[in-house]
Residue, then its C-alpha position, 0 to 999 in steps of 0.5 A: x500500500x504505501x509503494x502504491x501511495x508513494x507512486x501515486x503522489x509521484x505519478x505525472x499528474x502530480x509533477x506541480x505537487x506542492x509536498x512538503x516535509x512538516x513537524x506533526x505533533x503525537x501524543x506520547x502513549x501512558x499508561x493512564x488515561x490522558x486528561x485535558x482541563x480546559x482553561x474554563x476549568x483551571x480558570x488560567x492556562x489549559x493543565x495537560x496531563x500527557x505528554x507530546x512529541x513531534x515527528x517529521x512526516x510527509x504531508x501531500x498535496x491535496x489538490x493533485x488526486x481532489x477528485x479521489x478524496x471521499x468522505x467514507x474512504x480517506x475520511x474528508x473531502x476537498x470542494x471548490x465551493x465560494x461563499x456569498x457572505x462577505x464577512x465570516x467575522x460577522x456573527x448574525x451573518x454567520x448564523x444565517x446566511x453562511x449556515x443555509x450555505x453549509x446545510x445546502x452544501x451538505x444536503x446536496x453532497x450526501x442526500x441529507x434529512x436534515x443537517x444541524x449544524x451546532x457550533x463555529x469556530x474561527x481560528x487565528x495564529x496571529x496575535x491574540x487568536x481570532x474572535x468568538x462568542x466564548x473568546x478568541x481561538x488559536x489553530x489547534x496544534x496537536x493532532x485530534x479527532x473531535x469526537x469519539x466512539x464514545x463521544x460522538x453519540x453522546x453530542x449527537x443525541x444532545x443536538x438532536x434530542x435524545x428521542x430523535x437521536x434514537x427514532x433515528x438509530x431504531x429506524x436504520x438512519x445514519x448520523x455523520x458527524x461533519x466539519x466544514x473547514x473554510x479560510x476566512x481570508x486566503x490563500x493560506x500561506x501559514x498554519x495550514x490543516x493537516x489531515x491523516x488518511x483515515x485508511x492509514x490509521x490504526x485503532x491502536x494509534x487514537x488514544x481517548x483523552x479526557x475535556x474536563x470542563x467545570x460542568x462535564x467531562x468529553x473525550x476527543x482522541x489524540x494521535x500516537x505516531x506510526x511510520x505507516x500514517x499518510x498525510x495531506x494538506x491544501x496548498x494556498x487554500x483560498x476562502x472559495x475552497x473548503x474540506x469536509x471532515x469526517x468526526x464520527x460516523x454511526x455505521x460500524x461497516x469498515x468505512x472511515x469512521x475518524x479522521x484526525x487532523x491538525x495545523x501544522x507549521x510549513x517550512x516556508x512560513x516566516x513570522x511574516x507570514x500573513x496568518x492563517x485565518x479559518x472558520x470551522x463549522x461543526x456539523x451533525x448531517x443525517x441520512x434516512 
């Protein structure tokens, strides 16, 4: 498989590939079971109890093979999909006009019921981070997955109400979690996102961390790194493109079921660099 991979990102099509060698950040696997108390807990900085390190990976070039990219294979996908909003720092804007463009998109590509989008969240690596409701937010630099077996239908059935969560599940539909990642301002020279191929990952490799928040406790899964992981990025992606992430899927059938991903650093980049600006849109996209 990996020869096949490697072949595949040399072949003629992907001779202006834009591959780059990059630090990722893993988790380091222990023996307990990892915590995070989140700054809303500690009332100052965030207390990790785990450990990281940082591998050197190759981190392909997305745009070479887009159109083999599947959300149930690999675990995302790559759109060209513009936004008519103007400004995606505008709240009540965001919540109307873009969410309509998110529930259209996600209807449109998966034959959705219903999408209940359920949180946004902007990110900056410049300065004090970018602005949100609950405070400003930096990229996320460690590798992670939003949710987890264990997390995944628990936030699902708090969104969706816990009657439907289960007229759903009884009557054979699907709940895909989704994440629709778009640069505010572009092209994306700095911070870009990292995603691994959800076939290239191991059950061994996601390790169930604790959120400890002052009024509950979530599970997102960190990354171990393993030589056989494969990784991909969107080089100079611009605010008219957009990935759709795969966080949890309620069918257990051999697809991608987790896709972990993270920002990562790219050799060229200089504290010069214009920052990295995205909006994320997390999403619950249901298929009866």
């Amino acid at each position: 498989m990996a020869n096949a991979v490697q072949n595949r990102i040399n072949d003629p099509v992907s001779e202006n590939a834009v591959n780059v060698m990059a630090p990722l950040t893993f988790m380091v696997p222990q023996a307990e079971k990892p915590a995070l108390y989140s700054a809303a807990y500690t009332g100052g900085a965030p207390d990790f109890h785990f450990s990281v390190e940082q591998h050197d990976v190759l981190v392909a070039d997305i745009r070479a093979h887009a159109g083999s990219f599947s959300l149930d294979k690999e675990g995302f996908e790559f759109r060209a999909v513009p936004t008519n909003v103007a400004d995606l720092y505008d709240d009540n804007a965001v919540e109307t006009a873009y969410y309509d463009e998110i529930r259209h998109l996600l209807t449109q590509e998966y034959g959705a019921s219903q999408v209940a989008i359920f949180d946004a969240t902007r990110r900056s690596d410049g300065g004090h981070g970018a602005s949100n409701k609950d405070g400003n937010r930096g990229p996320a630099s460690r590798i992670h997955v939003d949710y987890t077996a264990k997390s995944g239908p628990q936030r699902a059935r708090d969104v969706l109400g816990a009657n439907e969560f289960e007229r759903l599940i009884e009557s054979g539909a699907r709940i895909v979690q989704v994440n629709v990642w778009r640069p505010i301002s572009g092209p994306v020279q700095r911070s870009p996102l990292a995603l691994a191929d959800a076939t290239s990952v191991e059950a061994a490799d996601m390790i169930a961390t604790d959120q400890v928040f002052p009024d509950r406790v979530g599970e997102i899964y960190h990354l171990s790194h393993n030589k056989g992981q494969r990784w991909y990025y969107v080089p100079e992606m611009t605010r008219d493109e957009a990935l759709l992430i795969k966080g949890w899927d309620s069918l257990e059938d051999g697809r991608a079921q987790f896709t972990p991903h993270s920002a990562f650093a790219l050799p060229s980049q200089t504290a010069g660099t214009p920052a990295r600006e995205s909006i994320e849109v997390r999403t619950f996209v249901v298929i009866e």
